[in-house]
C-alpha positions in Angstrom: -13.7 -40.6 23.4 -10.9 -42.1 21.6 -11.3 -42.9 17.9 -9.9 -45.8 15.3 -6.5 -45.5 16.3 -6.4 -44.5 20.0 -6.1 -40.7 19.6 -8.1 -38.8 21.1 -10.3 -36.1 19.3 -8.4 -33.8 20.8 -5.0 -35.1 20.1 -6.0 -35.8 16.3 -7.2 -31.6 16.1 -3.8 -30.9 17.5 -2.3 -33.2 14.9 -4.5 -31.9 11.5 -3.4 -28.1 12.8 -0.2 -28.9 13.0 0.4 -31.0 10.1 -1.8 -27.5 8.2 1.0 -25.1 9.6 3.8 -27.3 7.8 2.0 -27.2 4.7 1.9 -23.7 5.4 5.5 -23.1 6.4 6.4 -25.0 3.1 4.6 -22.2 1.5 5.3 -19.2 3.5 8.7 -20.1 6.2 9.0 -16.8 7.3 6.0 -17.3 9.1 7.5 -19.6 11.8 7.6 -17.4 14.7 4.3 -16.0 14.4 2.7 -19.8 14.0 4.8 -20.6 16.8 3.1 -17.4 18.6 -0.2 -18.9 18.2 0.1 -22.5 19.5 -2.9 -24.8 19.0 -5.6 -25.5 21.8 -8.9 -27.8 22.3 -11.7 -26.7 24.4 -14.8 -28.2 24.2 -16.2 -24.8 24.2 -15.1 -22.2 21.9 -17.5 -19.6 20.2 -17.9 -20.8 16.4 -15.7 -24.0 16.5 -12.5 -22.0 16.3 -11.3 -18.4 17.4 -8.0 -17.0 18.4 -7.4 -14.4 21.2 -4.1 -13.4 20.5 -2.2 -15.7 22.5 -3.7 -18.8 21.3 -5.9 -21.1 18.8 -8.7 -22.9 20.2 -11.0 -25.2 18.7 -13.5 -27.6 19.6 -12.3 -31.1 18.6 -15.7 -32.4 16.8 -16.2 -29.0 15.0 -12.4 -29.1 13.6 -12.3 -33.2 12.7 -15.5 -31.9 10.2 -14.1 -29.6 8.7 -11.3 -30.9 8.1 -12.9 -34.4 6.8 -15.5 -32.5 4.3 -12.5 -29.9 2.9 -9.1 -29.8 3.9 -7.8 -26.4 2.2 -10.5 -25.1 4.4 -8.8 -25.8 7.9 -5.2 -25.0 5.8 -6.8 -21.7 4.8 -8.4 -20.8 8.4 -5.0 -21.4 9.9 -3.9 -18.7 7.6 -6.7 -16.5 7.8 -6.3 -16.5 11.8 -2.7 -15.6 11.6 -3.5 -12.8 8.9 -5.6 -11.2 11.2 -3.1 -11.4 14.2 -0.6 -10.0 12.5 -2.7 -6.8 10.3 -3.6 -5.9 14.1 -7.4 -6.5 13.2 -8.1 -7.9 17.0 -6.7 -4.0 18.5 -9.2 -1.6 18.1 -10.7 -0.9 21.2 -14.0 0.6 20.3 -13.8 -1.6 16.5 -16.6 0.2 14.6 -19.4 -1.0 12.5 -18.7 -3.6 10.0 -15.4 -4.2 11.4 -15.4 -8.1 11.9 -16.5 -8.6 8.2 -14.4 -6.3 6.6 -11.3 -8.2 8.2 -12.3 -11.7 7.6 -12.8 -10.0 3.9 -9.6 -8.2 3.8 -7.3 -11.8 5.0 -9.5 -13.7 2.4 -8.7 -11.6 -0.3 -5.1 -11.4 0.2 -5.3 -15.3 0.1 -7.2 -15.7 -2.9 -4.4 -13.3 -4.5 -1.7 -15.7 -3.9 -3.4 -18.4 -6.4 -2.0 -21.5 -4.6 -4.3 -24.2 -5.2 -3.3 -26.2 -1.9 -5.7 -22.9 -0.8 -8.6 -23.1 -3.0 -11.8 -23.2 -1.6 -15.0 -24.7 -3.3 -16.7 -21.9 -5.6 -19.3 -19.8 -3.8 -21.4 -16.9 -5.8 -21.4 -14.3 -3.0 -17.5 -14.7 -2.3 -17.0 -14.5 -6.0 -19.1 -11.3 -6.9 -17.5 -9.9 -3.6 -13.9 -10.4 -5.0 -14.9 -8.9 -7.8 -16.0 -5.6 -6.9 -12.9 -5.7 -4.3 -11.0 -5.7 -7.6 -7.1 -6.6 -8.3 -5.4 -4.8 -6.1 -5.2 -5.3 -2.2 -7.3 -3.3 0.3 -6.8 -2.9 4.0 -9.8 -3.8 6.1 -10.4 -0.2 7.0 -11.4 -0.1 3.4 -13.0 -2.7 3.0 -15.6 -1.5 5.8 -15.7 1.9 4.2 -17.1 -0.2 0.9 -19.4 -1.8 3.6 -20.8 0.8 4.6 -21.5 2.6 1.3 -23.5 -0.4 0.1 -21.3 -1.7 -3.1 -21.8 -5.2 -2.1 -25.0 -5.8 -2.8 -25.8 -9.2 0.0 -26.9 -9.3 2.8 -24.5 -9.1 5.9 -25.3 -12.6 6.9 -24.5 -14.3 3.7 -20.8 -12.4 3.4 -20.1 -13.2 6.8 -21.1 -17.0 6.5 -19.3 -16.8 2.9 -15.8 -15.3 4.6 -15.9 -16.1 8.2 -13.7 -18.8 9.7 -13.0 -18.0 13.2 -15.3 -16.3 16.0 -13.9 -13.5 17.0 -15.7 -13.2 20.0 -12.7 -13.5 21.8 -11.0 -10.3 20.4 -13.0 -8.4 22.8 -11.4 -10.2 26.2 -9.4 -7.7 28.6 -5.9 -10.0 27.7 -6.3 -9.2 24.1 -4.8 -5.7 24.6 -1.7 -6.9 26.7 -0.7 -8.7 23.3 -0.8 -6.0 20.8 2.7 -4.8 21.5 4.1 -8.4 21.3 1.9 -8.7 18.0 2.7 -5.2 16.7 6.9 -6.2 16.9 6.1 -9.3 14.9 4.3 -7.9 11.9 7.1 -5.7 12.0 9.8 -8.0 11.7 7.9 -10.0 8.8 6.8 -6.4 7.3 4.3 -5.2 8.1 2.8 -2.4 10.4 6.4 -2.1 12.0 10.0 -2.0 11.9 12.4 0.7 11.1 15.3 0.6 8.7 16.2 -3.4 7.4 16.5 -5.6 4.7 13.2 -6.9 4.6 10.6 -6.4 1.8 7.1 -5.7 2.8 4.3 -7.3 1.2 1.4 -5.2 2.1 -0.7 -2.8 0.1 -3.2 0.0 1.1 -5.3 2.0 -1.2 -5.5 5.3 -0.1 -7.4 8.0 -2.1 -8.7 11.7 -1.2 -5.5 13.2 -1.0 -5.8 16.5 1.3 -4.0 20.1 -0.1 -0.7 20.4 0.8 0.3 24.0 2.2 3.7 23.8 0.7 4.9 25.9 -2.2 7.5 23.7 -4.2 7.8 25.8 -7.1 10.7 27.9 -6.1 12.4 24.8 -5.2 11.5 23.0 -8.5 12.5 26.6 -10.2 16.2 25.8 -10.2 16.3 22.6 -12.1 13.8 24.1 -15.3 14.6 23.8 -18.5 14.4 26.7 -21.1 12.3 25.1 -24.1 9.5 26.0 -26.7 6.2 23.9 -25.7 2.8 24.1 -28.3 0.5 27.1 -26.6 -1.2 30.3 -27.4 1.8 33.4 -26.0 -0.7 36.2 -25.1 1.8 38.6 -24.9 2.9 37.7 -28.3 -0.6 38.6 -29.5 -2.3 41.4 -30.6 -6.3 40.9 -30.6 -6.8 43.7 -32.5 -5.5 43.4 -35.6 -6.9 39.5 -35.1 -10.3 41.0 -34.4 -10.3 43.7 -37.2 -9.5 40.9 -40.0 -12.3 38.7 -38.8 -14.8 41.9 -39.0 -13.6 43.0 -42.7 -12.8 39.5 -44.1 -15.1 36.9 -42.2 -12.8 34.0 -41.2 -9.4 35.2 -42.2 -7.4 37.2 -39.0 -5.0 39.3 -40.4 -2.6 37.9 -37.6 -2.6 34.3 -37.0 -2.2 34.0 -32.7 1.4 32.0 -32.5 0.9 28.4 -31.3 4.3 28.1 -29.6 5.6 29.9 -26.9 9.5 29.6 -24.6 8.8 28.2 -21.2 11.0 27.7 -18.2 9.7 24.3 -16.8 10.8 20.6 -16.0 10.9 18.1 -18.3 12.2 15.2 -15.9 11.9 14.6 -12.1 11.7 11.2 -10.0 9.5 11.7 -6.9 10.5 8.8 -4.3 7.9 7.6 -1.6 9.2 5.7 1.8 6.6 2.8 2.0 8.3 1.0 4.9 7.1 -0.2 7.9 8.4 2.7 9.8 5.8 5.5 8.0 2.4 5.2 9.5 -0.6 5.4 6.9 -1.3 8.5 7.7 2.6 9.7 6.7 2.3 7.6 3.6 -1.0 9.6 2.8 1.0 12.6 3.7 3.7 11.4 1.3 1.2 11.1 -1.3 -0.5 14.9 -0.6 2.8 16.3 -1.4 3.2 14.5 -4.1 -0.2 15.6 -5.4 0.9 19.1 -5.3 3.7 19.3 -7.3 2.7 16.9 -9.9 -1.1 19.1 -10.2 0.2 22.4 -11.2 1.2 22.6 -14.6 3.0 25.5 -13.5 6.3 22.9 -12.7 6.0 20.8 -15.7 6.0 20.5 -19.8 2.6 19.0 -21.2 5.2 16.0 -22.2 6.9 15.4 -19.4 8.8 12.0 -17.6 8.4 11.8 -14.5 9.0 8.4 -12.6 7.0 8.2 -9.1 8.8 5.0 -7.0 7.7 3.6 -4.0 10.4 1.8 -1.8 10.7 0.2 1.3 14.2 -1.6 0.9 13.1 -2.6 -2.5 11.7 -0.5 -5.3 7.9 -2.2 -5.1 6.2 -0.1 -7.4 6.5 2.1 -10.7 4.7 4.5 -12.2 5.8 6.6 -15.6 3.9 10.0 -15.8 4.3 11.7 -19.1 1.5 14.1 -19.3 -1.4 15.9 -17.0 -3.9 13.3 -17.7 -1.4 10.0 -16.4 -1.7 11.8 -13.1 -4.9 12.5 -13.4 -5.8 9.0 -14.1 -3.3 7.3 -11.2 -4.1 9.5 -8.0 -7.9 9.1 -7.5 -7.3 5.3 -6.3 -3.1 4.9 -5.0 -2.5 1.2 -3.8 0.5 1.8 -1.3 2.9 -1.3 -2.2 5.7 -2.2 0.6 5.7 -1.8 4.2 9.4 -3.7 4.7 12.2 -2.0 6.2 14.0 0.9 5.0 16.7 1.8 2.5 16.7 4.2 0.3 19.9 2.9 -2.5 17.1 0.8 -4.6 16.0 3.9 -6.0 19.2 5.3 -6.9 20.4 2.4 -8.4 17.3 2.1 -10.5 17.6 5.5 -11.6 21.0 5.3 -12.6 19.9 2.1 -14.6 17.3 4.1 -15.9 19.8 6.8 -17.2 22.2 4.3 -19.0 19.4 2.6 -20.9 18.4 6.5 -22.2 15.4 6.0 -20.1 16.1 9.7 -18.5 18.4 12.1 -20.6 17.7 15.1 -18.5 17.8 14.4 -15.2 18.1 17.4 -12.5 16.1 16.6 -9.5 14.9 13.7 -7.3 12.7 13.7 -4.5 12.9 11.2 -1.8 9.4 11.8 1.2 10.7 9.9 3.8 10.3 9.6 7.8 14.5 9.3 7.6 15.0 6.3 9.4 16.9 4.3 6.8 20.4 3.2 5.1 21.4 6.1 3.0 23.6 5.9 -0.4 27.0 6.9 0.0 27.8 8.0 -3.1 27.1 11.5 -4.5 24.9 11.9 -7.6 25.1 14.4 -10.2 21.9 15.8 -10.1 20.3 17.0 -7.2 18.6 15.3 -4.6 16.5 16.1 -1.4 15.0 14.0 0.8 11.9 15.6 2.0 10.5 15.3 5.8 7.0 16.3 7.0 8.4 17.8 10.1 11.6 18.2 11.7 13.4 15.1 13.1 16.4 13.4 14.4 17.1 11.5 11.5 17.7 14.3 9.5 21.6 14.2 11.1 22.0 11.4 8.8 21.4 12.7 5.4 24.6 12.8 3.6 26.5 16.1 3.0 25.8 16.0 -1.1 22.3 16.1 -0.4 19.8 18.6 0.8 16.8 18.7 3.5 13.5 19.8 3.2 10.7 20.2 5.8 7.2 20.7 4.8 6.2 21.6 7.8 8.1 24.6 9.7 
């Protein structure tokens, strides 16, 4: 039935979703082609209102011209939350398990609310805002999310979260056409970042936490052995020690050894290293948490390392996204329980160099000998030697390994 001005209900849902996308676009333009992906489609129908199948947006007029006339940023934010979804790849699970709806409509919501653009904001609600807080700062994939789900730590009922986060139906995830668009879907998170792509110039935006690194069944330290340092370090030298005369002196002369145990001994260890992880697009979250394992098991044994030690762990798409200075046991210690993955963009590994050799002419490292680049090998490589040593580290034998340049050196966890 026409309204007002002659335009149908229809026509005038068409026109709010699309005049939301440009509002969108002048936030986010990369985002063309995947809005374009999605177009826009009334049906008087439509489980919830609004839900997406992967090859298109439907909504029911009447539902969408209410929404829209009692909070605006609502339908701007469900535009976004729909096309969040498409391209993380929540719709592609086949057998999705418990938990799985909520945890996505949580995990899109969140990565909104961290953009802090109030065009966005949606009224305050108590149950979204305890959620987001016991999600914490820093991004989580859906995946976790459920896991948290299932564990209990948000502690409202299922209902209430997914009437608090929900903005679509996604009822019609499930339909048989669904699947035929994953590929399609899959190529485009790619391009913009995310889940895809192989080497490019593209910075990812994602983040994972991943935690419960597994053991690695590689032995670095004759590797690592060749770029030690000699140097004295604060530490009891049992060799250097003779218990007993130390014993006899405490038996004739209470608290006074004759020989006091010497607190210093020499030690052939590292006192600098940059570890490198390949975030991009092109490494699977199970390589990254392979990266990450390995990583684990050099950086644990204090067999490798001085107790005051600098090592700089990177990770880099085709951007350096994240930092992290190590300069003892317990910095470790306190960093690897709970990893947030940063990147997901395409590949090239020349950030990290040149931030190293920035790193070296502000005195940031003085005794550089190694650095360690994990890395699927599908990337733009520097072409310019360095003067210490580097090796770019593969899980398993692979094609890309032709391309390493001739100044620097393989290794293959896996034989």
């Amino acid at each position: 039935m026409p309204i007002g001005t002659g335009i149908s209900p229809s026509e005038l849902g068409v026109l709010l979703l699309q005049n939301c996308r440009n509002e969108l676009l002048s936030l986010f333009p990369r985002l063309d082609t995947a809005f374009a992906a999605l177009p826009c489609r009334p049906a008087e129908e439509v489980p919830g209102g609004v839900a997406a199948d992967a090859t298109a947006l439907y909504f029911a007029p009447a539902h969408l011209i209410r929404l829209y006339r009692d909070c605006p940023a609502a339908v701007r934010r469900g535009c976004l939350h729909i096309l969040l979804h498409m391209l993380y790849l929540h719709p592609f699970p086949v057998q999705p398990p418990p938990l799985w709806d909520l945890a996505c409509d949580m995990a899109v919501e969140q990565i909104i609310q961290r953009q802090g653009i109030p065009r966005l904001n949606l009224p305050p609600h108590p149950v979204r805002a305890d959620c987001f807080r016991r999600m914490g700062e820093g991004p989580l994939s859906a995946e976790g999310i459920r896991i948290m789900l299932a564990e209990g730590r948000f502690p409202h009922p299922v209902e209430e979260m997914a009437a608090a986060f929900a903005f679509d139906s996604h009822a019609l995830w499930r339909a048989p056409e669904v699947r035929e668009r994953e590929e399609f879907w899959r190529g485009t998170a790619g391009g913009l970042g995310r889940n895809g792509g192989g080497a490019g110039s593209s910075a990812g935006s994602g983040g994972e936490v991943l935690s419960a690194f597994g053991r690695s069944t590689c032995d670095y330290r004759t590797f690592l052995r060749r770029f030690t340092v000699l140097r004295e370090e604060m530490a009891l030298d049992p060799e250097q020690f003779d218990q007993l005369f130390y014993c006899y002196g405490l038996e004739q002369y209470g608290n006074l050894p004759l020989i006091e145990p010497l607190e210093y001994q020499e030690a052939n260890r590292l006192s600098e290293l940059v570890i490198a992880i390949d975030t991009s697009g092109s490494c699977s979250t199970e390589t990254v948490r392979r990266f990450l394992t390995e990583t684990y098991a050099i950086l644990s044994n204090q067999e490798n390392f001085f107790r005051e030690m600098t090592v700089y762990l990177l990770q880099c798409d085709c951007c350096v996204q994240s930092v992290r200075v190590l300069r003892s046991p317990e910095d470790w210690l306190s960093c690897c329980g709970h990893m947030t993955v940063e990147g997901r963009g395409g590949t090239d590994f020349t950030p990290v160099f040149r931030y190293v050799e920035r790193l070296r002419r502000e005195g940031k490292l003085k005794n550089l000998k190694a650095l360690l680049y994990f890395t699927d090998g599908d990337g733009v490589y520097p072409g310019t030697p360095t003067d210490y040593e580097t090796a770019f580290v593969f899980l398993r034998r692979t094609p890309f390994m032709a391309r390493i340049p001739p100044w620097a050196i393989s290794l293959t966890v896996e034989p």
